[in-house]
C-alpha positions as CSV (number, residue, x, y, z in Angstrom):
1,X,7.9,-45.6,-48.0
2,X,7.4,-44.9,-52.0
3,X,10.1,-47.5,-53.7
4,X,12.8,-46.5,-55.9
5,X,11.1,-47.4,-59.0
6,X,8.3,-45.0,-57.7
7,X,10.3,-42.2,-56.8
8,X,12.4,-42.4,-60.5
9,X,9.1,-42.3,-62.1
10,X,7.9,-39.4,-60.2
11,X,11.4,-38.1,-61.3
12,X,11.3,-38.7,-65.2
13,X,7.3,-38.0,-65.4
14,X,8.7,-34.0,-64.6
15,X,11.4,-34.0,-66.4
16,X,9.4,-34.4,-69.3
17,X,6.7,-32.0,-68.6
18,X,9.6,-29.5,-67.6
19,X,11.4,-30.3,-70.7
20,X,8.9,-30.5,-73.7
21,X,6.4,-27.8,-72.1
22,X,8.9,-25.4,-70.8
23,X,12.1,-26.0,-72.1
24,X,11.9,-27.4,-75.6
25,X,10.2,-24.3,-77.3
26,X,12.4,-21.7,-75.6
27,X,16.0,-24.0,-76.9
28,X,14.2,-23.8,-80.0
29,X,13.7,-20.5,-80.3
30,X,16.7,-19.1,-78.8
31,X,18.8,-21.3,-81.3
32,X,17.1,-20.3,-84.4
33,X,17.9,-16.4,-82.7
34,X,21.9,-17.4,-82.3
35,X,21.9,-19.4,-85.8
36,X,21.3,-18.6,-89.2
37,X,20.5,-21.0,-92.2
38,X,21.3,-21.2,-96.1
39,X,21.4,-24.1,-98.2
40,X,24.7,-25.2,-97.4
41,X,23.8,-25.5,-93.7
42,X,23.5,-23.9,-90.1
43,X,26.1,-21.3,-88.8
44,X,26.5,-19.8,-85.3
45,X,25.8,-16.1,-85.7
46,X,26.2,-15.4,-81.4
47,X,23.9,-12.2,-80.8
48,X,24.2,-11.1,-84.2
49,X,20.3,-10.7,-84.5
50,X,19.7,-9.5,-81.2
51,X,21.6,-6.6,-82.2
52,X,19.2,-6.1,-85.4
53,X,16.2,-5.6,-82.9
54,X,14.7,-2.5,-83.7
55,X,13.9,0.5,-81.2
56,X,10.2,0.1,-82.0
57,X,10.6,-3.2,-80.2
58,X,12.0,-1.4,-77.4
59,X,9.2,1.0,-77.1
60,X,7.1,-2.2,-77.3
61,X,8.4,-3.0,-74.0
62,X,8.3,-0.4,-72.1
63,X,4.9,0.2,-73.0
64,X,4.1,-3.6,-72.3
65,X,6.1,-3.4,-68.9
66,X,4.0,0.0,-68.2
67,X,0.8,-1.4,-69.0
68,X,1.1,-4.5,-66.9
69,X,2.3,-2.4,-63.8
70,X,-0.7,0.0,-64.4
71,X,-3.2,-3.0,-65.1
72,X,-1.7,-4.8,-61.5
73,X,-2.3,-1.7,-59.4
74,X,-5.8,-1.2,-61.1
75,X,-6.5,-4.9,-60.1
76,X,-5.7,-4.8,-56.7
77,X,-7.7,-1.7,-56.3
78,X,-10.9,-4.0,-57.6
79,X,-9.7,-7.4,-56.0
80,X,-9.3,-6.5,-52.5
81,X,-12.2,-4.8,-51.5
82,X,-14.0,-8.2,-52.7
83,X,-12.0,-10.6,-51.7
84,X,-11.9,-9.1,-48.2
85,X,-15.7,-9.2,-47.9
86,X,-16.1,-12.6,-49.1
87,X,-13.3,-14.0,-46.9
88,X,-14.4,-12.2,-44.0
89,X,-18.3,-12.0,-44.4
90,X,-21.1,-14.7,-44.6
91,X,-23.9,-13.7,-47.0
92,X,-26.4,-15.2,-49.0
93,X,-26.0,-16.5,-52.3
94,X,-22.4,-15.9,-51.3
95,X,-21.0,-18.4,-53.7
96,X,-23.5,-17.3,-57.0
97,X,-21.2,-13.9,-55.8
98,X,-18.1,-15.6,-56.1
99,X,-18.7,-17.1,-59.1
100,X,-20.1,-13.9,-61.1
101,X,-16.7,-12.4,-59.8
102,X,-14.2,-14.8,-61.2
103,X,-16.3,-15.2,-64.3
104,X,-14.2,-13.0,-66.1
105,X,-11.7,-15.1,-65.8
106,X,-13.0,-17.8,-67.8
107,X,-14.7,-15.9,-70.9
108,X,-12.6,-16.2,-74.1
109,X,-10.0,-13.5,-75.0
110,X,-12.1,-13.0,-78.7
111,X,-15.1,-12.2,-77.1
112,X,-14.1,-9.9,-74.3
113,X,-12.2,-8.0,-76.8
114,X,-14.9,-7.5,-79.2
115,X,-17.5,-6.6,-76.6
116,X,-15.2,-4.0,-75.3
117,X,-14.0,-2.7,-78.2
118,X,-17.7,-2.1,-79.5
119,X,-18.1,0.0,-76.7
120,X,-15.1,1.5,-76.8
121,X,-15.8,2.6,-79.7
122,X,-19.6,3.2,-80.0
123,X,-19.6,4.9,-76.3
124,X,-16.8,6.0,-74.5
125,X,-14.1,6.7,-77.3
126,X,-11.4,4.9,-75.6
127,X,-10.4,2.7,-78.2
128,X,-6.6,2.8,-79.0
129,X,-5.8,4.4,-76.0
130,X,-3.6,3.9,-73.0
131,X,-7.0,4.1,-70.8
132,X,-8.7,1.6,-72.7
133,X,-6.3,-1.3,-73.1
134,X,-5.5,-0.5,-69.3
135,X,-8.9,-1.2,-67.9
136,X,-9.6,-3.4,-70.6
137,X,-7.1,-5.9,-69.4
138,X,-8.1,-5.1,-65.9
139,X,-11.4,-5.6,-66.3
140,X,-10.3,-9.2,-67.4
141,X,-7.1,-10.6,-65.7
142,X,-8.6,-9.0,-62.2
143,X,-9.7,-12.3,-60.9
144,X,-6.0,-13.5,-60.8
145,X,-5.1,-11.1,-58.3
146,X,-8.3,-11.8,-56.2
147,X,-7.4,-15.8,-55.6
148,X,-4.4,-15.4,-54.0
149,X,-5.6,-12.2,-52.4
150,X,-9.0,-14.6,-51.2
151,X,-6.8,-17.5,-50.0
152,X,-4.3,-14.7,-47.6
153,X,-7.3,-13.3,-45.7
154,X,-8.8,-16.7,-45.5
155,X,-6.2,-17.8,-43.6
156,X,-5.7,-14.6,-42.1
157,X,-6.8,-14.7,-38.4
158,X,-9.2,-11.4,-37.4
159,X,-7.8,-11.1,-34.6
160,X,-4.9,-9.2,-35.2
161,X,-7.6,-6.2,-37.1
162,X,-9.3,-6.8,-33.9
163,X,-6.2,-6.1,-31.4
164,X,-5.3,-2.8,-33.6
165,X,-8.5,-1.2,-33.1
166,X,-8.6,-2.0,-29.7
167,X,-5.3,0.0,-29.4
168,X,-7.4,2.8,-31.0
169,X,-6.7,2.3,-34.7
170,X,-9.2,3.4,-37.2
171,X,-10.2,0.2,-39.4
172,X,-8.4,2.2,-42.4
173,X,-5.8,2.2,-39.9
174,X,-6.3,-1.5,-39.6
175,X,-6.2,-2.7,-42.7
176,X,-3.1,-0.4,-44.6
177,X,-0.8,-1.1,-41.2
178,X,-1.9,-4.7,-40.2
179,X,-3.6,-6.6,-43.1
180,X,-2.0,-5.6,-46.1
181,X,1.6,-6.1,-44.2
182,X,0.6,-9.7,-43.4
183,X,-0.5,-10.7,-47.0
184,X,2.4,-9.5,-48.7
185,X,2.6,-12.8,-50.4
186,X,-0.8,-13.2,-51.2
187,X,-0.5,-9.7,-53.0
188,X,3.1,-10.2,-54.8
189,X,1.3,-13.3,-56.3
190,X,-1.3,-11.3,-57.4
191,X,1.0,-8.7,-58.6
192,X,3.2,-11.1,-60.4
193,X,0.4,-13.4,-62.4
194,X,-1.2,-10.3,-63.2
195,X,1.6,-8.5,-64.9
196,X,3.0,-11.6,-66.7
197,X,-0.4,-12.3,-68.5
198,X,-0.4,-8.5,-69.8
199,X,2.9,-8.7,-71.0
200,X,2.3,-12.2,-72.6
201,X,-1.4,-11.4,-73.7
202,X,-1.9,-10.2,-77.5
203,X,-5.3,-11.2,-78.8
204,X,-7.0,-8.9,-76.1
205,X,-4.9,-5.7,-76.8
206,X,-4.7,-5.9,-80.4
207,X,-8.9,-5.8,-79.9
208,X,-8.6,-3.0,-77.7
209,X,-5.6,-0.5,-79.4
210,X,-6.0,-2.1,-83.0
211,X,-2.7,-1.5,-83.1
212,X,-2.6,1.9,-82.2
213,X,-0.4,1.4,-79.8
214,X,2.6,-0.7,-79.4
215,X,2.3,-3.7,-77.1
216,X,5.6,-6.5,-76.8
217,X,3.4,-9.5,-77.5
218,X,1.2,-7.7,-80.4
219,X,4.1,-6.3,-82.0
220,X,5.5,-9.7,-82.0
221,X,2.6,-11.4,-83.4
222,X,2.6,-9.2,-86.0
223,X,6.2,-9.8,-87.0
224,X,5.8,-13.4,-86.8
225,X,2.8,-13.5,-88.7
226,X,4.7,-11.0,-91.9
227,X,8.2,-12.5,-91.5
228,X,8.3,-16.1,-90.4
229,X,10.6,-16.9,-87.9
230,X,13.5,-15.0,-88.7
231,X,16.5,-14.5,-86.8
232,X,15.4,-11.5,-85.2
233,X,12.0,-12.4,-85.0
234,X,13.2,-15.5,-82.8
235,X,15.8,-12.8,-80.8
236,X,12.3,-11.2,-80.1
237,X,10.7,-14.1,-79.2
238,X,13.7,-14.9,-77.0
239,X,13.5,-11.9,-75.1
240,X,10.0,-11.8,-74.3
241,X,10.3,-15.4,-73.0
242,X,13.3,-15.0,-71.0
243,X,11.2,-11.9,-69.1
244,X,8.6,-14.1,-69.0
245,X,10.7,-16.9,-67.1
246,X,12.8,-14.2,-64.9
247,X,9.7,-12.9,-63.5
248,X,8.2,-16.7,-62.6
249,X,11.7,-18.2,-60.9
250,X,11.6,-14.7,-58.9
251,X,7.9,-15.3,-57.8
252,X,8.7,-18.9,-57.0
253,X,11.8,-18.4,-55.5
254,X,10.7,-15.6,-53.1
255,X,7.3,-17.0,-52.2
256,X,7.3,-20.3,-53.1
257,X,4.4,-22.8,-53.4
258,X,3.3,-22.7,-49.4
259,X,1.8,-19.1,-50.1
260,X,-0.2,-20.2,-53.1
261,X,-3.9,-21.9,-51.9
262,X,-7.4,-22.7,-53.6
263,X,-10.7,-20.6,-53.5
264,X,-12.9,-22.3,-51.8
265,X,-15.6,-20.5,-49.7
């Protein structure tokens, strides 16, 4: 049995993660967004800035909320199909595979976004559009729909596919019935990662629209990086990372950490 002393470390050790990696920048923010300052001090301004937001930022979010639904769906469409033939097929040099999939994952924002953008530009002519920064971030952030898509089948048993198509279901049948039912969770997570990293991504689209068109988290950069931290800058800043949050309490109050496994094959 883990002592007292143990278990109010265990306590305090997340408390402070919570609270300075979490917490401490979004109080910060939100009370330079509800305060304003002058020489002679601080004064509670309530929602004064948030009212000051412009319409362009609006626009920003829709488009940002758009694009990461788009760039979710265009994921899953590329994720499945892989991660249900590594997690139901052995191969060789099944795990160099693996590996050259997810590798997106790990290759720098910069460098993904000049590469594409080059030929974007040079080639297709999809540079600034909707298109472009759609696949673009697909052809990135697709790997964090295929782990949790990878760890569902993995632990999915065959033998329910099996069972359908004995009963005379085509394997089409099969899998839009009988697997994709059973890993809900697996693809909410996928759906849920996915569309938060668009909306909160900004070094990738400003590469890939070069401002052409207005993203949430580029047209915030940019206002931070002419304005400072101004009161509606902050009110900005507030309401991106109050989405941000909404959407991760819903993911991990609805599926919660037993859905969420490793990648190893």
């Amino acid at each position: 049995m883990p002592s007292v002393l143990t278990t109010s470390l265990k306590y305090i050790y997340l408390v402070i993660i919570v609270f300075f990696a979490i917490l401490a920048p979004f109080i910060f923010i939100f009370y330079r967004s509800i305060t304003y300052r002058t020489y002679e001090g601080t004064y509670f301004v309530g929602l004064k800035f948030y009212n000051e937001i412009t319409p362009a930022y609006w626009r920003a979010l829709l488009n940002s909320i758009a694009v990461g639904l788009l760039v979710s769906v265009f994921d899953f469409l590329i994720a499945f199909p892989a991660a249900y033939v590594l997690s139901r097929y052995e191969f060789k040099f099944k795990k160099l595979v693996a590996a050259l999939i997810v590798a997106p994952m790990f290759t720098p924002d910069v460098v993904a976004g000049v590469g594409l953008s080059s030929v974007y530009i040079k080639y297709y002519g999809l540079f600034g559009t909707y298109l472009g920064t759609v696949l673009g971030l697909a052809s990135t952030s697709y790997p964090m729909m295929l782990l949790p898509l990878f760890a569902s089948l993995k632990t999915l048993d065959p033998v329910y596919e099996d069972v359908a198509k004995s009963l005379g279901a085509t394997p089409l049948q099969a899998t839009l019935r009988v697997t994709l039912p059973l890993i809900g969770p697996g693809i909410f997570s996928g759906f849920v990662l996915t569309f938060v990293w668009c909306i909160n991504n900004y070094l990738l689209p400003l590469f890939l629209t070069g401002g052409a068109i207005d993203l949430l988290a580029v047209k915030l950069y940019s206002d931070i990086r002419w304005w400072g931290l101004l009161g509606r800058v902050a009110a900005e800043a507030s309401v991106l990372q109050l989405t941000t949050f909404i959407v991760v309490l819903l993911y991990l109050k609805t599926i919660g950490a037993r859905y969420r496994g490793g990648f190893a094959i």
